[in-house]
LOZAMAR-964387 format. One line per field, with one value per residue (C-alpha): residue number from 1; residue in three letters; chain; x, y, z. Coordinates in Angstrom, 1 decimal. Each point is the difference from the previous one (the first is absolute). Last residue first. Example, Ala and Ser with C-alpha at 12.3 -4.5 7.8 and 13.67 -1.06 7.14 Angstrom:
<pts>
seq = [2,1]
type = [SER,ALA]
mol = [A,A]
X = [13.7,-1.4]
Y = [-1.1,-3.4]
Z = [7.1,0.7]
</pts>
This chain:
<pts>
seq = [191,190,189,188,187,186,185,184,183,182,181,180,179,178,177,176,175,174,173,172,171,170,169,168,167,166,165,164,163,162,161,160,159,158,157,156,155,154,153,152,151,150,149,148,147,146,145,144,143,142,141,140,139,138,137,136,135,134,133,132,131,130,129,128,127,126,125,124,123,122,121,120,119,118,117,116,115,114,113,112,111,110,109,108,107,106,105,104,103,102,101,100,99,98,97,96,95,94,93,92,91,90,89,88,87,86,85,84,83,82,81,80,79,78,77,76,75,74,73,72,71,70,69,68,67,66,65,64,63,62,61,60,59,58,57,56,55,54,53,52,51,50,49,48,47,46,45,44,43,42,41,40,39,38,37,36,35,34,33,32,31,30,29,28,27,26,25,24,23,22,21,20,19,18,17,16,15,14,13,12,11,10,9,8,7,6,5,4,3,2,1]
type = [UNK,UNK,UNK,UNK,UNK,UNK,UNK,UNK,UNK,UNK,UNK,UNK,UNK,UNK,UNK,UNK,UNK,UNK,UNK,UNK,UNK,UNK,UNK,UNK,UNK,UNK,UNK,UNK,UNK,UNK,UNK,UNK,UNK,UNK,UNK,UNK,UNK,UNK,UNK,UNK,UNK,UNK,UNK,UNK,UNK,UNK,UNK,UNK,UNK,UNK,UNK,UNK,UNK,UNK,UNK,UNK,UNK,UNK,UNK,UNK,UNK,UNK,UNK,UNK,UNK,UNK,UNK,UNK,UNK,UNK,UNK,UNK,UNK,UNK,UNK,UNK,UNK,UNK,UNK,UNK,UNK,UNK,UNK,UNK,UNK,UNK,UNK,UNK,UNK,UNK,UNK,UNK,UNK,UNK,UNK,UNK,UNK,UNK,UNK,UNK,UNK,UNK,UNK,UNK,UNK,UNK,UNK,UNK,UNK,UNK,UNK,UNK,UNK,UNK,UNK,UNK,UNK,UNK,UNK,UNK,UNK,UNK,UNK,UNK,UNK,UNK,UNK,UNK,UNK,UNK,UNK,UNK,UNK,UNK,UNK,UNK,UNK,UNK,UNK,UNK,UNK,UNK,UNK,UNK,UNK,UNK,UNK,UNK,UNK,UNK,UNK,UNK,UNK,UNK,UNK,UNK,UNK,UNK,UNK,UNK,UNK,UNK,UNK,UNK,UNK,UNK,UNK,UNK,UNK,UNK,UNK,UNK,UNK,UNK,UNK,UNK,UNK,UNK,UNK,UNK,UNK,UNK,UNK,UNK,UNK,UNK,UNK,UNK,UNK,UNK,UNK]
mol = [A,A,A,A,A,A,A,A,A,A,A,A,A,A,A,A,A,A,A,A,A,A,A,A,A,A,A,A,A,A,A,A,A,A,A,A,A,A,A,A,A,A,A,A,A,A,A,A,A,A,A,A,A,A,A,A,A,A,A,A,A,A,A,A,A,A,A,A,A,A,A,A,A,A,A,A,A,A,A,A,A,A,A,A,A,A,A,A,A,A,A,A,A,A,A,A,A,A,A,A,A,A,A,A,A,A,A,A,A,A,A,A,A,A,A,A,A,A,A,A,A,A,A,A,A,A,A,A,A,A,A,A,A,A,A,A,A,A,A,A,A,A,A,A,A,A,A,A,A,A,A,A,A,A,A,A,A,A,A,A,A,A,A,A,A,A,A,A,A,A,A,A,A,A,A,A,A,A,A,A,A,A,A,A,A,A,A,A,A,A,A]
X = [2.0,-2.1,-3.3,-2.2,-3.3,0.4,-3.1,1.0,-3.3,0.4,-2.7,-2.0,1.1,0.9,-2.8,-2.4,-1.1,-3.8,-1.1,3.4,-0.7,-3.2,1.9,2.8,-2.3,-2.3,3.5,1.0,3.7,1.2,0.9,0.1,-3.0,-2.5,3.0,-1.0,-3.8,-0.3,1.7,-1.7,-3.5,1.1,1.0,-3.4,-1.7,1.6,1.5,3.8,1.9,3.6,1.1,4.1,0.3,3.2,1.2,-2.4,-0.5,-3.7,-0.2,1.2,-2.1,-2.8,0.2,-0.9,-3.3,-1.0,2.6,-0.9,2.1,3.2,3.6,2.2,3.7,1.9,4.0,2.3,3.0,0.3,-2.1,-2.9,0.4,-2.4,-3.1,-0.4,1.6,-2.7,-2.7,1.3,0.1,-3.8,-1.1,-3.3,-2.5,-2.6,-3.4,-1.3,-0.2,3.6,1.6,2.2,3.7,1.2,-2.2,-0.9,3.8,-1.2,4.0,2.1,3.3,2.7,3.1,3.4,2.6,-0.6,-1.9,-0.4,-2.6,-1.0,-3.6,-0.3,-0.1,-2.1,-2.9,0.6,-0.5,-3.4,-1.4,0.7,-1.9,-2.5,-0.5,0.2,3.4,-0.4,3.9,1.7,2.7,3.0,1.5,3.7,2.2,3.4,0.9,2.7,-1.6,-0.7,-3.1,-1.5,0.6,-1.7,-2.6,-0.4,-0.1,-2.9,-1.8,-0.1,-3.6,-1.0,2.3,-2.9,-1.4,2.9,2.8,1.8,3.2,1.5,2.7,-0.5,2.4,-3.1,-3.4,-2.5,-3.1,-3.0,0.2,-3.5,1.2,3.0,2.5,2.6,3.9,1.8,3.8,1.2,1.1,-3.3,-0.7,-2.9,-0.2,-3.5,-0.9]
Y = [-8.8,-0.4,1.2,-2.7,1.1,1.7,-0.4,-3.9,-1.7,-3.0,-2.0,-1.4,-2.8,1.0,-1.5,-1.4,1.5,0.1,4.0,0.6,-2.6,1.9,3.5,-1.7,-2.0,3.5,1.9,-2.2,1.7,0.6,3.2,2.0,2.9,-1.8,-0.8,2.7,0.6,-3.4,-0.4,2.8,-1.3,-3.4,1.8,2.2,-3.6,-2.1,-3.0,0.0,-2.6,0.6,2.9,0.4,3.0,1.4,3.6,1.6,3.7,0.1,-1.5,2.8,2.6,-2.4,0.4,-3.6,-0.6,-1.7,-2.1,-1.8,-2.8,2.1,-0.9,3.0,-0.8,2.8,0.9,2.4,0.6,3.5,1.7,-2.7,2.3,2.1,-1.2,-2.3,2.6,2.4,-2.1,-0.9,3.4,0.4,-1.7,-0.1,-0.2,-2.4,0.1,-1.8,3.2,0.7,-3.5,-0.7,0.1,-1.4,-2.2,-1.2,-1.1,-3.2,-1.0,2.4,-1.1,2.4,-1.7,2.0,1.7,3.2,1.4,3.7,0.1,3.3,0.5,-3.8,-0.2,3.0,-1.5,-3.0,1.0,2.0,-3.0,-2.4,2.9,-0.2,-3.4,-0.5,-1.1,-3.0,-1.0,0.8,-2.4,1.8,-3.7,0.5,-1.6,2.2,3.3,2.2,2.6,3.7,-0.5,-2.1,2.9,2.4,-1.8,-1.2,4.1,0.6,-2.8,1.4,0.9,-3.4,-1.5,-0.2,-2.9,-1.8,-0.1,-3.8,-0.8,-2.4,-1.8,-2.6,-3.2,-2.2,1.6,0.9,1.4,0.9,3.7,1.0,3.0,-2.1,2.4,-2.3,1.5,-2.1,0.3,-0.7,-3.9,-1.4,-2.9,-0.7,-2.5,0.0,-1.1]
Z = [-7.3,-2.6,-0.2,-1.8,2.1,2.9,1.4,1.5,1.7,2.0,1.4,2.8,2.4,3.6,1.5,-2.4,-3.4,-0.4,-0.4,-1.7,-2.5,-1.1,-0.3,-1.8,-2.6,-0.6,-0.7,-2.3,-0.4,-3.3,-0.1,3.4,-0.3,2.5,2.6,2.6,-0.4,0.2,3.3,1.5,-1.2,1.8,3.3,-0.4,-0.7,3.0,0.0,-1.1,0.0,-0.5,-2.6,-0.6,-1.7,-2.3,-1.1,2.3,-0.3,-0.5,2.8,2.1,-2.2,0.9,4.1,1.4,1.6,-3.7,1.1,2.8,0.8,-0.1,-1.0,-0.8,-1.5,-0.8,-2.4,1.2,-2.2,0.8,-3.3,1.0,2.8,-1.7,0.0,2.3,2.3,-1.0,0.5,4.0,0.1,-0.4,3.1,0.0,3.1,0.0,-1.1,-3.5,-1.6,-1.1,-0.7,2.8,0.4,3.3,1.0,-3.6,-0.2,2.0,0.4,-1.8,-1.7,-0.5,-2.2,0.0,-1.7,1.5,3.0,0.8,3.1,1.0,-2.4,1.1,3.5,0.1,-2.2,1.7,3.2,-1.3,-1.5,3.3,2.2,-2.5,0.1,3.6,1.2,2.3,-0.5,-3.3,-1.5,-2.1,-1.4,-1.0,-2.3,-0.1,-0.9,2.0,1.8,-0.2,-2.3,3.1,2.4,-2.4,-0.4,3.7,0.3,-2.3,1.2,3.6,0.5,0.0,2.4,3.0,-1.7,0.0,-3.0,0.2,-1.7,-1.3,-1.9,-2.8,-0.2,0.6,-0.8,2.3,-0.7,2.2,1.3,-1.5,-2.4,-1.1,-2.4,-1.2,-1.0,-2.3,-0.6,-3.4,-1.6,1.9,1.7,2.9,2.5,1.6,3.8]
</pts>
């Protein structure tokens, strides 16, 4: 079990119904919950914030997609950190299969305006819808083995000054569990 601090409420998306974190509340959507993202989004937008994981049961990709998709065009969080666990479940990169969900885009791109800041984590990248990463402010890469993955990454960081792009993409073929490295796209903004 995890113990997790943060000074804003944080509200984990686990597609595979595996984390727990100490101080975090839960709750569990079944595969016959599905069809009812719009109202959990609702409900959810009606209470008070705290740290909350939203763990999905046997939900088939799509079926995960489309709960999102609901969940998210009612949900009206503010002040708050989302993190998405395997992110390429719920936002694919058209062509790879899967089912999209394009509200999850909008929120990233807009409730910046409500305080809400993302973490995604995905070992497979290149599976990853690019105008979503093409949003991110910082990336963490871990090991990363395979070429599409690899291409994705490059593609990604090749216009950041002063990165040696052949040195990361090397290192990120040989880093061991939870090693990799940190990439800020922000530049010298300051805060």
């Amino acid at each position: 079990m995890l113990a997790a601090v943060s000074p804003v409420p944080v509200f984990i998306f686990d597609p595979l119904n595996v984390i727990r974190i100490k101080g975090f509340d839960r709750v569990l959507f079944s595969k016959t919950s599905w069809e009812h993202g719009d109202e959990a989004g609702k409900l959810f937008s009606k209470m008070k914030a705290r740290n909350m994981i939203f763990s999905f049961r046997d939900m088939l990709q799509e079926e995960l997609s489309q709960f999102a998709n609901a969940f998210f065009s009612n949900w009206k969080p503010k002040s708050c950190l989302v993190a998405m666990d395997e992110v390429h479940e719920f936002i694919p990169e058209g062509g790879v299969g899967g089912k999209y969900a394009p509200e999850i885009e909008r929120a990233v791109r807009h409730w910046r305006n409500e305080d809400v800041g993302f973490i995604f984590t995905s070992q497979r990248p290149a599976l990853v819808k690019k105008n979503v990463l093409a949003l991110t402010d910082y990336l963490i890469l871990y090991r990363t083995t395979w070429t599409h993955d690899l291409n994705a990454v490059k593609e990604l960081i090749q216009n950041m000054p002063g990165v040696d792009i052949p040195r990361i993409l090397a290192g990120l073929q040989t880093k061991s569990f939870l090693e990799g490295y940190s990439l800020d796209f922000r530049g010298n903004e300051s805060a």
